[in-house]
Rosetta silent file (secondary structure, phi, psi, omega in degrees, C-alpha in Angstrom):
SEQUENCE: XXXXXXXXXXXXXXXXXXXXXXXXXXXXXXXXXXXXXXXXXXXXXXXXXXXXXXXXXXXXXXXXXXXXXXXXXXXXXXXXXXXXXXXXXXXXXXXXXXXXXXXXXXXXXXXXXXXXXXXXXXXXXXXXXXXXXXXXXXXXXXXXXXXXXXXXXXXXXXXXXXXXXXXXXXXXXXXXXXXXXXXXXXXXXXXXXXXXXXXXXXXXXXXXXXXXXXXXXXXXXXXXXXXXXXXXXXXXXXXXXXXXXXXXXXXXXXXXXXXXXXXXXXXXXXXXXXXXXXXXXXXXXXXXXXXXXX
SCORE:     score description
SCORE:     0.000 S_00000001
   1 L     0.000  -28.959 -165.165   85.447   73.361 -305.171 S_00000001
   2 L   -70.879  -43.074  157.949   88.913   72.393 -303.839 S_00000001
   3 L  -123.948   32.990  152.271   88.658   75.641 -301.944 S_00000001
   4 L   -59.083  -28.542 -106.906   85.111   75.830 -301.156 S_00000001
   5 H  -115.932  -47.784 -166.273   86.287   72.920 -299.082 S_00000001
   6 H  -102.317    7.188  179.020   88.022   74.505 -295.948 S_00000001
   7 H   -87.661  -41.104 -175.195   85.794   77.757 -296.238 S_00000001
   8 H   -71.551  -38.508  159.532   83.167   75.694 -295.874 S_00000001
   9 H   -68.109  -28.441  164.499   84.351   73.866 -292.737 S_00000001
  10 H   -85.749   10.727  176.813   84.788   76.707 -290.980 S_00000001
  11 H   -84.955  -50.100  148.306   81.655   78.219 -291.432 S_00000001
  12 H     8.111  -77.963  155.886   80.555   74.520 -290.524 S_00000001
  13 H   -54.225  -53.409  157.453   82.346   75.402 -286.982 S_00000001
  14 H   -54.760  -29.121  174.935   80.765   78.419 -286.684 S_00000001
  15 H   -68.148  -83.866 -146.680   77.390   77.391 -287.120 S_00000001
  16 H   -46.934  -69.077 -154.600   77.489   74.403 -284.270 S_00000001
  17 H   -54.335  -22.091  140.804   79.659   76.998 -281.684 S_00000001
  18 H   -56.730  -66.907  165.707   77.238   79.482 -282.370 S_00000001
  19 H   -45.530  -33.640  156.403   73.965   76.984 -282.164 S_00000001
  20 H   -70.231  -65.180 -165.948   75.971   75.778 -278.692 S_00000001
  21 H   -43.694  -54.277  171.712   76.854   79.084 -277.631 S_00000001
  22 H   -44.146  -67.678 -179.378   72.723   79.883 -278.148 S_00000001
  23 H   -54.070  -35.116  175.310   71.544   76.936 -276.208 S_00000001
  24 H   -70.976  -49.498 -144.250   74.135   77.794 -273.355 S_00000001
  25 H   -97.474   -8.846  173.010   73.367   81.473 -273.098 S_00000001
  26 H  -142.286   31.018 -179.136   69.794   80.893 -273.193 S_00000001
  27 H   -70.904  -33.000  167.165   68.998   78.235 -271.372 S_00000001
  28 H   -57.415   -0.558 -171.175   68.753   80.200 -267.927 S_00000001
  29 H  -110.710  -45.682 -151.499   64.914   81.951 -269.833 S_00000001
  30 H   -98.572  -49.956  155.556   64.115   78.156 -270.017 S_00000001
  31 H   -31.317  -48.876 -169.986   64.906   76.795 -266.352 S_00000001
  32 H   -91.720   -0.047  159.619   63.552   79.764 -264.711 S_00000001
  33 H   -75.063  -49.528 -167.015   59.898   79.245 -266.700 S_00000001
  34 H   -75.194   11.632  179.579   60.009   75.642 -266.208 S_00000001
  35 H  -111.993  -49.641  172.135   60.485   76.399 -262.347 S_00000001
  36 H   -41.343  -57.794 -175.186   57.728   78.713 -262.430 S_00000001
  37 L   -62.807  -32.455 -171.478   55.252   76.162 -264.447 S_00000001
  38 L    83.203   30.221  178.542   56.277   73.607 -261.529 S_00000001
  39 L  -106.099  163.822 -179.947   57.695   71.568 -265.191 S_00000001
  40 L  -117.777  153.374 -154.880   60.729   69.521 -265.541 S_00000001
  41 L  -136.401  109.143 -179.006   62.893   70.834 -268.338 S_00000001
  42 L  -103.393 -168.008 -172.481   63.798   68.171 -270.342 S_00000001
  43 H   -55.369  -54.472 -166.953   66.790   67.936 -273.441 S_00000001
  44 H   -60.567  -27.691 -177.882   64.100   67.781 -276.294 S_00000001
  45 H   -69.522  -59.954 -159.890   62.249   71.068 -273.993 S_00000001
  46 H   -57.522  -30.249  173.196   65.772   72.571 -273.677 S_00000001
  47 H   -92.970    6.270 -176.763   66.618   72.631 -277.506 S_00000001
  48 H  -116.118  -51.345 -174.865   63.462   73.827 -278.912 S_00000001
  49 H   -68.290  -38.999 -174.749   62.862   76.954 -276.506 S_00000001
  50 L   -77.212   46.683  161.891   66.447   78.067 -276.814 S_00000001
  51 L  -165.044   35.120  147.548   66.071   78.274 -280.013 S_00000001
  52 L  -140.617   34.147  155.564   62.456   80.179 -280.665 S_00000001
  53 L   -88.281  154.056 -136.601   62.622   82.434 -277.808 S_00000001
  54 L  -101.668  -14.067  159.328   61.412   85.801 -278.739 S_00000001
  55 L  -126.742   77.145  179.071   63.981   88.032 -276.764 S_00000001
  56 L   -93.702  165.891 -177.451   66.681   85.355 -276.608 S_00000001
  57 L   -51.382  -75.344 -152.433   70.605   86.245 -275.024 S_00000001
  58 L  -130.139   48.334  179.509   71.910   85.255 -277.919 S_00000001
  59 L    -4.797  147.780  154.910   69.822   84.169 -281.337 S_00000001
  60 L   -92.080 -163.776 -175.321   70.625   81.393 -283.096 S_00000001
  61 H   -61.298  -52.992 -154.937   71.663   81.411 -287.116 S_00000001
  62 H   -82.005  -49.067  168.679   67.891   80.707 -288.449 S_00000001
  63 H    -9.694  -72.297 -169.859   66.621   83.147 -285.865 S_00000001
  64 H   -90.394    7.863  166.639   68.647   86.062 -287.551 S_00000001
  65 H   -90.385  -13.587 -162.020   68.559   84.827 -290.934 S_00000001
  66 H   -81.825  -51.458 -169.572   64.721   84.750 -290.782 S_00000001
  67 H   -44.845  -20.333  172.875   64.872   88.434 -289.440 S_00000001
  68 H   -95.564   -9.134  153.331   67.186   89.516 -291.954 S_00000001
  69 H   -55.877  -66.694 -168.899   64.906   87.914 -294.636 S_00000001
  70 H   -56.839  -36.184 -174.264   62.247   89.651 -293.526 S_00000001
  71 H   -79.016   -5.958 -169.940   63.785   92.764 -293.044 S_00000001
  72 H   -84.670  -56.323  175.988   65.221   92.485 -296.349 S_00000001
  73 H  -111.173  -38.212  163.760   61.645   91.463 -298.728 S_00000001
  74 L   -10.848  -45.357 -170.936   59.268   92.131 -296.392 S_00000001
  75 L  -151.083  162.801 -167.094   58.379   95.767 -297.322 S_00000001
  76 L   -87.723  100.562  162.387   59.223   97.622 -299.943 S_00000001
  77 L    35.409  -66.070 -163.686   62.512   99.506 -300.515 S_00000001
  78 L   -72.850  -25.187 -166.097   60.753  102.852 -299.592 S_00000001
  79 L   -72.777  109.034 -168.995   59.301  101.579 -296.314 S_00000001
  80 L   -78.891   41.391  167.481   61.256  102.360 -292.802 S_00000001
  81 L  -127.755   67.163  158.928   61.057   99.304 -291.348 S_00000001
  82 L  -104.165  178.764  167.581   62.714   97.601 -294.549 S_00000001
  83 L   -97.147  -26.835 -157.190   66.792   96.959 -293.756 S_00000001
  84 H   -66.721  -55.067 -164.309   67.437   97.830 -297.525 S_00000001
  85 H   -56.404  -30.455 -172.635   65.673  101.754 -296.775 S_00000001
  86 H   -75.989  -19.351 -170.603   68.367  101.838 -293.774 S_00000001
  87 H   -80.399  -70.010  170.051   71.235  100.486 -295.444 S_00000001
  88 H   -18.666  -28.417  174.290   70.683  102.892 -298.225 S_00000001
  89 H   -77.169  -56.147  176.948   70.518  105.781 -295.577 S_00000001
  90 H   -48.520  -36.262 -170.305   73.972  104.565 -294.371 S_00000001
  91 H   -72.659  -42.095 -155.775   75.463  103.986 -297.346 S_00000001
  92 H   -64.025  -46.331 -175.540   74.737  107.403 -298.405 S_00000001
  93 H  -102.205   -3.629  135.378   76.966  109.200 -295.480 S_00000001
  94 H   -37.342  -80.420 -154.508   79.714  106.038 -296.201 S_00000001
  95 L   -85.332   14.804  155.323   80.340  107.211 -299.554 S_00000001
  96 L  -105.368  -24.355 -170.567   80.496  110.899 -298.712 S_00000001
  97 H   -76.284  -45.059  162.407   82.583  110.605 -295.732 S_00000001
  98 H   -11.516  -63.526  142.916   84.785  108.128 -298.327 S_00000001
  99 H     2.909 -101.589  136.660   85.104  110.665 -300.420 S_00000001
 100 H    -5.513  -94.706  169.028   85.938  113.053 -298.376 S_00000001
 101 H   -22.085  -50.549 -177.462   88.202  110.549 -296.636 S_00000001
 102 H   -58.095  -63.544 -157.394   90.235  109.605 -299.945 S_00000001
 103 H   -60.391  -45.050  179.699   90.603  112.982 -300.959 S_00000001
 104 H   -59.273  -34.604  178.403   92.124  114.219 -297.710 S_00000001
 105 H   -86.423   -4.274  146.214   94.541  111.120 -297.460 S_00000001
 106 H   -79.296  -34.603  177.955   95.992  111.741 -300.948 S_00000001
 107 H  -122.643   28.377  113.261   96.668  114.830 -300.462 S_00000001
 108 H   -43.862  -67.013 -162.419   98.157  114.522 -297.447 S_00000001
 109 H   -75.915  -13.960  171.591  100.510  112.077 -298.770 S_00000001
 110 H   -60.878  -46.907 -141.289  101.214  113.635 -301.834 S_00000001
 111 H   -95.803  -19.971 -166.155  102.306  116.668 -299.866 S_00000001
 112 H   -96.979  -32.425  174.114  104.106  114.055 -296.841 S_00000001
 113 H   -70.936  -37.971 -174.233  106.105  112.782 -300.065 S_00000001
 114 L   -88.640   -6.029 -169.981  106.985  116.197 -301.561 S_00000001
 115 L  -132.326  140.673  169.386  107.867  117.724 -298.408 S_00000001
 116 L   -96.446  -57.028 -174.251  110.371  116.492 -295.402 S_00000001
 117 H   -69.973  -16.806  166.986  108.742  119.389 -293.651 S_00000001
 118 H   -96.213  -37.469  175.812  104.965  118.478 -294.052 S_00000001
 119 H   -70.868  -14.820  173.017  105.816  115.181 -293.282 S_00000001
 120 H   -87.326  -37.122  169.483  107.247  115.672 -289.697 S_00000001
 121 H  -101.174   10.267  156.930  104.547  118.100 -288.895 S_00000001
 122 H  -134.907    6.203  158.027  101.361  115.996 -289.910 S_00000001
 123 H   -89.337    2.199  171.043  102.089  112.287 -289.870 S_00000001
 124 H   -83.901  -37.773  155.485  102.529  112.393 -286.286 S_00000001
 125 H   -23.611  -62.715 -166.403   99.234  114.130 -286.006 S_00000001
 126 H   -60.181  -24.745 -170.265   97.922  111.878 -288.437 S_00000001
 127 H   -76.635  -42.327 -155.325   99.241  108.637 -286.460 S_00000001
 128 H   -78.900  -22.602 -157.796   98.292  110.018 -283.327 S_00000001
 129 H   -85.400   -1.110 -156.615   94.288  111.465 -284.005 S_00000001
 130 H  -113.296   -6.815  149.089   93.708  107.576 -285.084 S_00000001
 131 H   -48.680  -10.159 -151.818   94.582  106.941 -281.224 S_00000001
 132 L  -103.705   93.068 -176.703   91.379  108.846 -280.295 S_00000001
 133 L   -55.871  153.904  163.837   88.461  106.114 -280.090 S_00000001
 134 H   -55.691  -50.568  162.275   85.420  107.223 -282.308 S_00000001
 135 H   -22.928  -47.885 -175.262   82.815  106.546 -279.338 S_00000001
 136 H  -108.898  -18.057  165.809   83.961  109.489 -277.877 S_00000001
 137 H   -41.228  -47.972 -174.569   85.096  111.371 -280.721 S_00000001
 138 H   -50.379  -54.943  169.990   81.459  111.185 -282.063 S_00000001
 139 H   -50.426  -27.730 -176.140   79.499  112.981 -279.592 S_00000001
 140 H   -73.017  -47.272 -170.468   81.764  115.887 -280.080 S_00000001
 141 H   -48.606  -71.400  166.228   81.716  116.123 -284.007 S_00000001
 142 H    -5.217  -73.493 -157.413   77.616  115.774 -282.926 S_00000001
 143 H   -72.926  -47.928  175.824   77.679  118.783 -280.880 S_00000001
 144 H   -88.002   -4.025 -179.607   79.621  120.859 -283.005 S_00000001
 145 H   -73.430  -49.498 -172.738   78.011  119.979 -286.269 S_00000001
 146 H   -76.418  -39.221  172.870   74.769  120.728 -284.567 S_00000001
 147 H   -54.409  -43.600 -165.416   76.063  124.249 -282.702 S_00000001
 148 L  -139.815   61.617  133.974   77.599  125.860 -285.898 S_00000001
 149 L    21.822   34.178  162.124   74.922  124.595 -288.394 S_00000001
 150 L   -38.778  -42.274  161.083   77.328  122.991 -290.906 S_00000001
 151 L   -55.342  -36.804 -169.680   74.192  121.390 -292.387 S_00000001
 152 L   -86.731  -17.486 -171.740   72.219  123.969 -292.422 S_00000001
 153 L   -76.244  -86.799  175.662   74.699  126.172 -294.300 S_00000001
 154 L   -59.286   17.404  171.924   75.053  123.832 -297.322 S_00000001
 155 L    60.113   26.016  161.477   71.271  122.770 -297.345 S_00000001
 156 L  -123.134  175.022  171.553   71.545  118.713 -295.744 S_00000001
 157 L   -49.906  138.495  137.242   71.012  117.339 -292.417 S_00000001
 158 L   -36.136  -66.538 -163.182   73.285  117.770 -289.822 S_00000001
 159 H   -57.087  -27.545 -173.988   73.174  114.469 -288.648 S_00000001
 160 H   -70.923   -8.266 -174.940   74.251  113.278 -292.340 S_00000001
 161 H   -78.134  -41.881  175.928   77.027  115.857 -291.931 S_00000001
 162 H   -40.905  -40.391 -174.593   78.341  114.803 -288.795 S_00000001
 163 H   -71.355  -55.583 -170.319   78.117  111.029 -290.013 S_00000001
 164 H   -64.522  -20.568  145.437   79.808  112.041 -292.803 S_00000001
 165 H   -45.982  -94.784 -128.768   82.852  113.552 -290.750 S_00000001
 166 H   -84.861  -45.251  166.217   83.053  110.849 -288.528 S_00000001
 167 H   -74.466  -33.709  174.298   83.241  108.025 -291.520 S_00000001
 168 H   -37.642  -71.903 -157.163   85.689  111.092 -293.224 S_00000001
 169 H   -74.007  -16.322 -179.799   87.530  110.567 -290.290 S_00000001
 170 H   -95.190  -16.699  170.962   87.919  106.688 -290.031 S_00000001
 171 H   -76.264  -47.830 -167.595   88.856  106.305 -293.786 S_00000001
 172 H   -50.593  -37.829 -161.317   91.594  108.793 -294.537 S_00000001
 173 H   -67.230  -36.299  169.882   94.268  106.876 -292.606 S_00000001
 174 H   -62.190  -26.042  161.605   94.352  104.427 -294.711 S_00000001
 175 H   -48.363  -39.867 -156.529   93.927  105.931 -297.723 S_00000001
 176 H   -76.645  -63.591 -154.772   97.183  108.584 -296.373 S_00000001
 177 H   -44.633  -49.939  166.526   99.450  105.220 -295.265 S_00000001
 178 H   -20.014  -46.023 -137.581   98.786  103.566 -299.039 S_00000001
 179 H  -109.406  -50.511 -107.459   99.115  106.122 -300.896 S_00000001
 180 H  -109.641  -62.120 -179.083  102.623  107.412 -298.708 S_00000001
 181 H   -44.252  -57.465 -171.171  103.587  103.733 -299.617 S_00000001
 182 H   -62.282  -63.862 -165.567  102.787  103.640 -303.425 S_00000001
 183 H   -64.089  -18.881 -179.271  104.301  106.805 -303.978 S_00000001
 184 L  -106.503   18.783  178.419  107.590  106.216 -302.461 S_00000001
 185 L   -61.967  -41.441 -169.802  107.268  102.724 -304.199 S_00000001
 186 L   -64.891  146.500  168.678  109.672  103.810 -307.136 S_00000001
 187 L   -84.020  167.493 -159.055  113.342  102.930 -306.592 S_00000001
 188 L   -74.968  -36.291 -171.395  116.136  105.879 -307.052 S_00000001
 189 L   -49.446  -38.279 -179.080  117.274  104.206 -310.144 S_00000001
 190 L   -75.547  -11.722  177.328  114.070  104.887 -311.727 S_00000001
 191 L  -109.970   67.087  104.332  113.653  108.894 -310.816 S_00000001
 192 L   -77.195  -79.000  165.593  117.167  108.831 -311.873 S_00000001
 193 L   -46.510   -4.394  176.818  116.132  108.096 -315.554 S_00000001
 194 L   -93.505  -30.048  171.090  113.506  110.527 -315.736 S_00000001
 195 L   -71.268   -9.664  165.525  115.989  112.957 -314.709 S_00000001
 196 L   -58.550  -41.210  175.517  117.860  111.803 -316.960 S_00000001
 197 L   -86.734    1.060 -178.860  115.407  112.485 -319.697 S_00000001
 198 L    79.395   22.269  140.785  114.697  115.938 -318.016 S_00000001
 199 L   -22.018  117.281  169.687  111.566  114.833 -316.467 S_00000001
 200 L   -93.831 -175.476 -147.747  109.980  117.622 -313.700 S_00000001
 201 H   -79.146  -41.958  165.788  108.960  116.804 -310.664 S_00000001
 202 H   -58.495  -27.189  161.148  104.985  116.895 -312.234 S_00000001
 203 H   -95.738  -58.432  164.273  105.659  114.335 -314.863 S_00000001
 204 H    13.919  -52.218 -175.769  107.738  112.660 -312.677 S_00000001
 205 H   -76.057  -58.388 -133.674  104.424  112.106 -310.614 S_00000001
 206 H   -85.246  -20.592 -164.166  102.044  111.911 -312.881 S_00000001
 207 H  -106.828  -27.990 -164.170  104.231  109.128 -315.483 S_00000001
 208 H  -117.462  -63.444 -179.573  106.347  107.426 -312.616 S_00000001
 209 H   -70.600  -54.018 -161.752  104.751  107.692 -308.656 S_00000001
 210 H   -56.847  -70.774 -156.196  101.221  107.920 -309.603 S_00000001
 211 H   -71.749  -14.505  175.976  100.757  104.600 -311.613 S_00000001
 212 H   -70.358  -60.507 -161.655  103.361  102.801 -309.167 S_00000001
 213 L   -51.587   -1.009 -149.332  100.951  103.920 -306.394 S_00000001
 214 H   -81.642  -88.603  154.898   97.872  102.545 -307.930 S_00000001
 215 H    30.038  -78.991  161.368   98.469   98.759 -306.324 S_00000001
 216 H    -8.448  -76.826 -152.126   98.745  100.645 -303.170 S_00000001
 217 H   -71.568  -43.655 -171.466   96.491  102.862 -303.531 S_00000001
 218 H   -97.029  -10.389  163.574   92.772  100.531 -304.204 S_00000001
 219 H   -90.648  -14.181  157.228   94.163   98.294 -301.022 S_00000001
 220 L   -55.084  -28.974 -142.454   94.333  100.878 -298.859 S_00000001
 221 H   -86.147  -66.334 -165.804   91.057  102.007 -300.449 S_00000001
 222 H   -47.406  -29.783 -164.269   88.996   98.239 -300.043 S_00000001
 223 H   -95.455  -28.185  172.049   89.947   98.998 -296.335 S_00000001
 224 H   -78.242  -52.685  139.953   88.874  102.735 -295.815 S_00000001
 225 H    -5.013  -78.693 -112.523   85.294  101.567 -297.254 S_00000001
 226 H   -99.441  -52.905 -152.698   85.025   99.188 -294.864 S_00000001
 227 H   -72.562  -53.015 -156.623   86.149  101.734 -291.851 S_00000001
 228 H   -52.729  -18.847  167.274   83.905  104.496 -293.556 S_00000001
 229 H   -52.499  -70.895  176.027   81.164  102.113 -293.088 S_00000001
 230 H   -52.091  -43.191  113.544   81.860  101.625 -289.510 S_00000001
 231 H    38.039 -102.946  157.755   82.083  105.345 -289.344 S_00000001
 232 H   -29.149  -52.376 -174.861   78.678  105.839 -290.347 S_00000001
 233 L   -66.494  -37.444 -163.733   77.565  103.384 -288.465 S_00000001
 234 L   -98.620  -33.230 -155.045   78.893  104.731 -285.056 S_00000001
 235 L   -81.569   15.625  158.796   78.236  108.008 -286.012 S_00000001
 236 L   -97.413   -8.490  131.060   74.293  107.298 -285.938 S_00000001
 237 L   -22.968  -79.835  175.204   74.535  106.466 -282.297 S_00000001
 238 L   -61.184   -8.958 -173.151   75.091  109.834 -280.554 S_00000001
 239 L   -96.692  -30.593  175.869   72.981  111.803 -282.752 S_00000001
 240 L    93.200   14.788  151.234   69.474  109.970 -281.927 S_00000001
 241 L     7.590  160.923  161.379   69.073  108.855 -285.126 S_00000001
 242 L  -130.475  -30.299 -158.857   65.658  106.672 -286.472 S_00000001
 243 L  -122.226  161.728 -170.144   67.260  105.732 -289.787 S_00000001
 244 L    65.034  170.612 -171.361   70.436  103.698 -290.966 S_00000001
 245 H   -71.466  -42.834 -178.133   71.762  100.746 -289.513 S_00000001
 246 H   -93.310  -18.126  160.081   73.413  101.416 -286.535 S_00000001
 247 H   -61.783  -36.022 -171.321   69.787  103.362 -285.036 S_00000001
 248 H   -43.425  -57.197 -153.605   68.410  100.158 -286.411 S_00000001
 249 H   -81.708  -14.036  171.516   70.789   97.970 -284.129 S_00000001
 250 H   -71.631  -65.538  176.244   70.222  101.094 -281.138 S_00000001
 251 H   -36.906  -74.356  174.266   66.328  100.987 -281.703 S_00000001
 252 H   -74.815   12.592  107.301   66.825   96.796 -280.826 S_00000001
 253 H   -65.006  -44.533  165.360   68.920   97.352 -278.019 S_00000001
 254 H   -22.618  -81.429 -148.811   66.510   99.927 -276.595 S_00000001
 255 L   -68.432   38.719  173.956   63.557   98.281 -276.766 S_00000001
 256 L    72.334   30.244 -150.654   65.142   94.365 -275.658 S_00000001
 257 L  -129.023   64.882  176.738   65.275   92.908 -279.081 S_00000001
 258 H   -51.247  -19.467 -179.141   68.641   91.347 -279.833 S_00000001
 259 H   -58.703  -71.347  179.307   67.189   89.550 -282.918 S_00000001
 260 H   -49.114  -38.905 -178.955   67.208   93.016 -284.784 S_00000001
 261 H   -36.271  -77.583 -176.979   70.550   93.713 -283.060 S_00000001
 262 H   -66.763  -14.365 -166.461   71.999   91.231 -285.199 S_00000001
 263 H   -77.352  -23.447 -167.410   69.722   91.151 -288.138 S_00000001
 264 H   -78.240  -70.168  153.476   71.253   94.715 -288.469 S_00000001
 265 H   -12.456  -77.642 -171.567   74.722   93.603 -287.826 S_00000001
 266 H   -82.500  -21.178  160.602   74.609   91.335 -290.890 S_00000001
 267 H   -66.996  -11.317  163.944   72.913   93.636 -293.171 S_00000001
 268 H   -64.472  -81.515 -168.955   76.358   96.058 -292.308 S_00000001
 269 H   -31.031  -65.971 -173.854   78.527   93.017 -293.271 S_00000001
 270 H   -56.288  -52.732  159.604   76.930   92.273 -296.258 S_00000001
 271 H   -37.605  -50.013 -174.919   77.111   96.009 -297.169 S_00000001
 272 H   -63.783  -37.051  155.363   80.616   96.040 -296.276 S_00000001
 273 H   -44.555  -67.291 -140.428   81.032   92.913 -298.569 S_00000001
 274 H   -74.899  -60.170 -160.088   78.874   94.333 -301.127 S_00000001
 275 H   -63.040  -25.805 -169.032   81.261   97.748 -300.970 S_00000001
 276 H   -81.093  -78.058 -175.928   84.432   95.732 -301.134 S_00000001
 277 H   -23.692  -48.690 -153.138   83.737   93.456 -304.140 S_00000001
 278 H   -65.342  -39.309 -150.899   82.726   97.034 -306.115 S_00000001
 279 H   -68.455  -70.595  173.210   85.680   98.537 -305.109 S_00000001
 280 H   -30.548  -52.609 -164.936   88.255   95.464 -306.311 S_00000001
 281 H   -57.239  -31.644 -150.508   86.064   95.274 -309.633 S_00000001
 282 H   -87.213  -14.807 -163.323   86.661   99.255 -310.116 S_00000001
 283 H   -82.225  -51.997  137.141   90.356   98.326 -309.051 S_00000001
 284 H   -37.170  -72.995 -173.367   90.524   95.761 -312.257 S_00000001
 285 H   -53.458  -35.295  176.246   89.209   97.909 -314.657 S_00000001
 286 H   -76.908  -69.539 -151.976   91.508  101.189 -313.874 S_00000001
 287 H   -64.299  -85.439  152.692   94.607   98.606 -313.650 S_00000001
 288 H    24.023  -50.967 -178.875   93.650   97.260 -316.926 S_00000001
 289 H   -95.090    9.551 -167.175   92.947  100.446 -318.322 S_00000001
 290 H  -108.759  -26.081 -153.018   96.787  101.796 -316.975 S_00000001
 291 L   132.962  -73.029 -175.761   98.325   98.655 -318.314 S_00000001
 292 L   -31.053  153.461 -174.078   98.709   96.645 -315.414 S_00000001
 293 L   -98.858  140.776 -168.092   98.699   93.065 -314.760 S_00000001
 294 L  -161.233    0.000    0.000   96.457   92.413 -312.384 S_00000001
């Protein structure tokens, strides 16, 4: 409870500056009705329409909590206008581009550790491709996914391949910098005793860098989730998508509906939450089963 205390005031603070922010931004829907009706628009008028109008600027909190309730129990799992069948669509090219993502950023850095000469010619690459926004990266990935029928080869969608590429692509770096860290984590004294003991360069890894790297290794990891999420997310934009969470939040900018915008919004967060927690818990249990203090 002691530190429930200040979490709780600033959500506190978020709430009113958000319930002010609402009333400010959407008070100009209420003025220009009440000028039409020939009405006078008084304080008790001013706080009850900005805060049921049905394409408001800016929702308030109960606004988008009822919508993400609804979208949430409303309909059944299987149904597409549930949030759950969209998150579940998302999550699905998350945890492949994740994957993906992991695998390529390990073994980059395993190879950026073992090598001077792999390391000059692809972390600059690697630092520099993460320079590239995704917005416009996406539409490309799009084009070429869909032109040379990567999907089509290996029996899935295109669009999930593309998505998955595009979260693939927002995940690795962190996964490479982590892992780059953790592995060069051991001090010389310590690969001194294994050479001491005759140790190759393969236990060497596998007895001394690997389990240093571990630490590393699941905080890089809690954060490449999170991007592969985002990922996902963008990469259902450019494709024209119906399904997952970010068509969801496209479909309610199309058609005027900011309410959905955001109800969509916060069903990502809470995924991204949801994705996080799992990850620390699996992050206990390996250090645990290694040893570790954790």
């Amino acid at each position: 409870m002691r530190n429930a205390g200040p979490v709780l005031a600033v959500l506190g603070l978020i709430l009113a500056l958000w319930y002010a922010g609402a009333v400010w931004l959407n008070a100009a829907w209420t003025y220009d009705q009440a000028s039409r009706n020939g009405t006078e628009v008084t304080m008790a008028l001013l706080l009850s329409d900005t805060m049921a109008q049905e394409r408001p600027v800016l929702p308030p909190p109960h606004q988008v909590a009822g919508e993400l309730w609804k979208g949430l129990t409303a309909w059944a799992p299987s149904s597409k206008k549930s949030l759950v069948y969209h998150g579940l669509v998302t999550l699905t090219a998350t945890f492949w581009g994740f994957v993906f993502g992991t695998v390529l950023g390990c073994l980059m850095a395993v190879g950026i550790v073992r090598s001077r000469v792999i390391e000059l010619g692809l972390m600059p690459w690697a630092v520099i491709s993460q320079t590239i926004p995704v917005v416009a990266l996406a539409p490309m990935i799009v084009v070429l996914s869909n032109t040379l029928g990567f999907g089509e080869r290996i029996g899935v969608e295109n669009q999930l391949v593309s998505k998955t590429i595009i979260a693939a692509y927002l995940s690795y770096f962190p996964v490479l910098v982590g892992m780059v860290k953790g592995l060069r984590a051991p001090d010389q004294m310590q690969l001194d005793l294994l050479k001491t003991y005759g140790a190759s360069e393969i236990q060497t890894f596998r007895l001394l860098r690997l389990p240093s790297s571990m630490p590393y290794l699941f905080a890089s990891l809690k954060v490449g989730i999170a991007a592969s999420l985002v990922g996902a997310i963008v990469g259902e934009l450019p494709t024209g998508a119906i399904e997952g969470l970010g068509a969801r939040m496209l479909i309610g900018s199309q058609f005027g509906s900011p309410i959905i915008v955001w109800a969509a919004l916060f069903a990502a967060a809470i995924l991204a939450g949801v994705l996080v927690v799992v990850m620390a818990g699996v992050e206990r249990l390996v250090l645990k089963k290694m040893g570790m203090a954790q």
